[in-house]
C-alpha positions as a Python dict, from the first residue, in 0.01 Angstrom:
ca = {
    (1, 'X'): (0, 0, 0),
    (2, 'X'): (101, 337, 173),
    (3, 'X'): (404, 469, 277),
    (4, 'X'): (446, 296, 610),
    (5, 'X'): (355, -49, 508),
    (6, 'X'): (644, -30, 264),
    (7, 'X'): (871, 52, 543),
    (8, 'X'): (789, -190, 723),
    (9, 'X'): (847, -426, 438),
    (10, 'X'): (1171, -270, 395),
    (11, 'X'): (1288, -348, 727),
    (12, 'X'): (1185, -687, 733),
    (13, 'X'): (1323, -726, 384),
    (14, 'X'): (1706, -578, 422),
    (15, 'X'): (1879, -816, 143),
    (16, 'X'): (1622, -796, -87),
    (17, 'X'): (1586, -383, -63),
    (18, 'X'): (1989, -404, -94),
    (19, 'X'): (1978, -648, -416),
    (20, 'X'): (1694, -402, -584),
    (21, 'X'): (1969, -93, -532),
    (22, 'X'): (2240, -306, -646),
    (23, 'X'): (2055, -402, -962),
    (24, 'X'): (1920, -30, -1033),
    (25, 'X'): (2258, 86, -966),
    (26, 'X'): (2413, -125, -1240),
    (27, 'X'): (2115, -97, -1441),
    (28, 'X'): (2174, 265, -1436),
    (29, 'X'): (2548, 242, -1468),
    (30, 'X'): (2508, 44, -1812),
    (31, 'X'): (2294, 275, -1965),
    (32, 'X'): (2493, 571, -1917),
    (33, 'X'): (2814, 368, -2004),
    (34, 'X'): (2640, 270, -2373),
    (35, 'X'): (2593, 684, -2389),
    (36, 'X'): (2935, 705, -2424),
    (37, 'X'): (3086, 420, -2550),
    (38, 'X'): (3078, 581, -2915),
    (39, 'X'): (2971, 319, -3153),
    (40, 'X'): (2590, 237, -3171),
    (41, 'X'): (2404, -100, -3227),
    (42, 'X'): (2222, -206, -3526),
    (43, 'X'): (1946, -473, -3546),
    (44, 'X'): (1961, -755, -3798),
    (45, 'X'): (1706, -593, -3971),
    (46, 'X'): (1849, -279, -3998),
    (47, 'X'): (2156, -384, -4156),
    (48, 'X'): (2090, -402, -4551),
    (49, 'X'): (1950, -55, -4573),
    (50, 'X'): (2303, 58, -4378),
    (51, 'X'): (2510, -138, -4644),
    (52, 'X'): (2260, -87, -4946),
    (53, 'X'): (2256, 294, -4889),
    (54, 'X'): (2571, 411, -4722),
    (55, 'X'): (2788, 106, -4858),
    (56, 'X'): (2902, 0, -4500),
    (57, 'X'): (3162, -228, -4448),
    (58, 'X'): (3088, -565, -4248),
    (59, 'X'): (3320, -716, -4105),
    (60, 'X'): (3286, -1061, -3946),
    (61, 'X'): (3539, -1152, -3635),
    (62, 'X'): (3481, -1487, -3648),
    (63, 'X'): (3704, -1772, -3706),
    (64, 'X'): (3700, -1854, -4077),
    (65, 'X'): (3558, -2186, -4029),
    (66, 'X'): (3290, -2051, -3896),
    (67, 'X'): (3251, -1768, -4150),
    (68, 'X'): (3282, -2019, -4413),
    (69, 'X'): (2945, -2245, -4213),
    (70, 'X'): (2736, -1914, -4281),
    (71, 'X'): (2818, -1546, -4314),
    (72, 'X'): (2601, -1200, -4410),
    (73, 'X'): (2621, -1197, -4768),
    (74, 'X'): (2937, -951, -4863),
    (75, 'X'): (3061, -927, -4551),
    (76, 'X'): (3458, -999, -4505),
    (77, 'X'): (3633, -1213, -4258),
    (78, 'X'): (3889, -1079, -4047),
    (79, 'X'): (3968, -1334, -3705),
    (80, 'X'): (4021, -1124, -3403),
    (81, 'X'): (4378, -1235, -3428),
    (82, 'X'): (4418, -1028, -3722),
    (83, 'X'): (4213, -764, -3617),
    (84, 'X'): (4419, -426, -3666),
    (85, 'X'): (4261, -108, -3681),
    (86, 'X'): (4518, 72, -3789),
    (87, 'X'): (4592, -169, -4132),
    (88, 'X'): (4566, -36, -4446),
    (89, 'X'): (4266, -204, -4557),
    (90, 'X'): (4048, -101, -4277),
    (91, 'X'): (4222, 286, -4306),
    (92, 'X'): (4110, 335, -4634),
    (93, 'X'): (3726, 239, -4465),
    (94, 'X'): (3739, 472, -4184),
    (95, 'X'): (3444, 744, -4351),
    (96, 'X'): (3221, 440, -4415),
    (97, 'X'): (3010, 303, -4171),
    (98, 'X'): (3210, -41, -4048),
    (99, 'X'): (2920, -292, -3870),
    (100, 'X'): (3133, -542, -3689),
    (101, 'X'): (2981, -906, -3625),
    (102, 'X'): (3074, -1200, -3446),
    (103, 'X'): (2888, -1495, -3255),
    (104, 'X'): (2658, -1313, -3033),
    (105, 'X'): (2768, -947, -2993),
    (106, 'X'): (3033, -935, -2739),
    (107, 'X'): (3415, -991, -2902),
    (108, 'X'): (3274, -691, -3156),
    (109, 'X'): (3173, -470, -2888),
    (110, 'X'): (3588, -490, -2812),
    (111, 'X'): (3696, -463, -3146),
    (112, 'X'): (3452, -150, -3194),
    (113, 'X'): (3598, -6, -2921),
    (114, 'X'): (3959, -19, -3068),
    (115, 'X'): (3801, 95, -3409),
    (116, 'X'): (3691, 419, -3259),
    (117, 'X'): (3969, 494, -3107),
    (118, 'X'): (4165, 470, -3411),
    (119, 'X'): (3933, 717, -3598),
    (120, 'X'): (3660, 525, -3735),
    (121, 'X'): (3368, 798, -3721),
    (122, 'X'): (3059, 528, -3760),
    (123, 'X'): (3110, 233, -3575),
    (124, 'X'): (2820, -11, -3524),
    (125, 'X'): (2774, -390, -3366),
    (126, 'X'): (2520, -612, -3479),
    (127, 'X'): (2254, -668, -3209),
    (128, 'X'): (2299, -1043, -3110),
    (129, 'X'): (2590, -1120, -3369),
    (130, 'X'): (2524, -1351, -3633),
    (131, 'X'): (2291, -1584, -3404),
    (132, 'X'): (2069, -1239, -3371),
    (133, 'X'): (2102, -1244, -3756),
    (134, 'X'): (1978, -1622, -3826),
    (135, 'X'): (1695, -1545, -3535),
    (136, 'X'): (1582, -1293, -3760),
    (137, 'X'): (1544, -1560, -4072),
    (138, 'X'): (1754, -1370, -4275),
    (139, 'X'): (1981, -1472, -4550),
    (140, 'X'): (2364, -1623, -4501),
    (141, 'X'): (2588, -1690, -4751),
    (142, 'X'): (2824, -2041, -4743),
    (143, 'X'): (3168, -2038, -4813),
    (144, 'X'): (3433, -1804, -4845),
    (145, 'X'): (3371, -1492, -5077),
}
């Protein structure tokens, strides 16, 4: 295909060659906006090294009856509700690395947000939540602990 062929194409195909700049646009858009966002993603598999070696916190956002179905092993429960970044029990875990979790990846991307802004210096979501975590075949704990 040359260059006039495409064109051509182009001006036959006006919608379509407006939805593929609309979708590169926001393509691009949310790729620059996760530059900047300042807290990173970590994959299910990544996650016991981060808490084995730099003794990160994880924190689960679910609701508790939830948590208590299946949760990472060690992590603690704190509901959105109760989410406070500036409590005293997250405060004294601001130097630590804090991985937040929830169902799927989206209420922690919030509550990372929030964290960051209230000083946390490493502030991480876990890719896919805790459904990216049981995809993986990895380990959950039952009950409250």
């Amino acid at each position: 295909m040359n260059l006039e062929e495409l064109l051509a194409f182009a001006g036959r195909n006006q919608l379509l060659v407006l939805a593929l700049v609309g979708i590169t646009i926001a393509l691009i858009y949310t790729e620059i906006a996760r530059l900047f966002r300042g807290f990173k993603t970590v994959r299910p598999g990544e996650l016991a090294p981060l808490v084995n070696q730099e003794n990160a916190l994880v924190v689960d956002l679910r609701p508790i009856a939830d948590f208590d179905k299946g949760h990472i092993p060690g992590s603690k429960n704190v509901t959105m509700s109760q989410f406070d970044p500036e409590s005293k029990q997250l405060g004294a875990a601001k130097a630590l690395p804090v991985v937040l979790v929830c169902k799927t990846g989206q209420t922690a991307t919030g509550a990372a947000t929030r964290l960051k802004k209230a000083g946390f210096e490493r502030v991480y979501v876990l890719d896919g939540g805790i459904m990216g975590w049981q995809q993986a075949d990895l380990p959950l704990a039952r009950g409250r602990r």
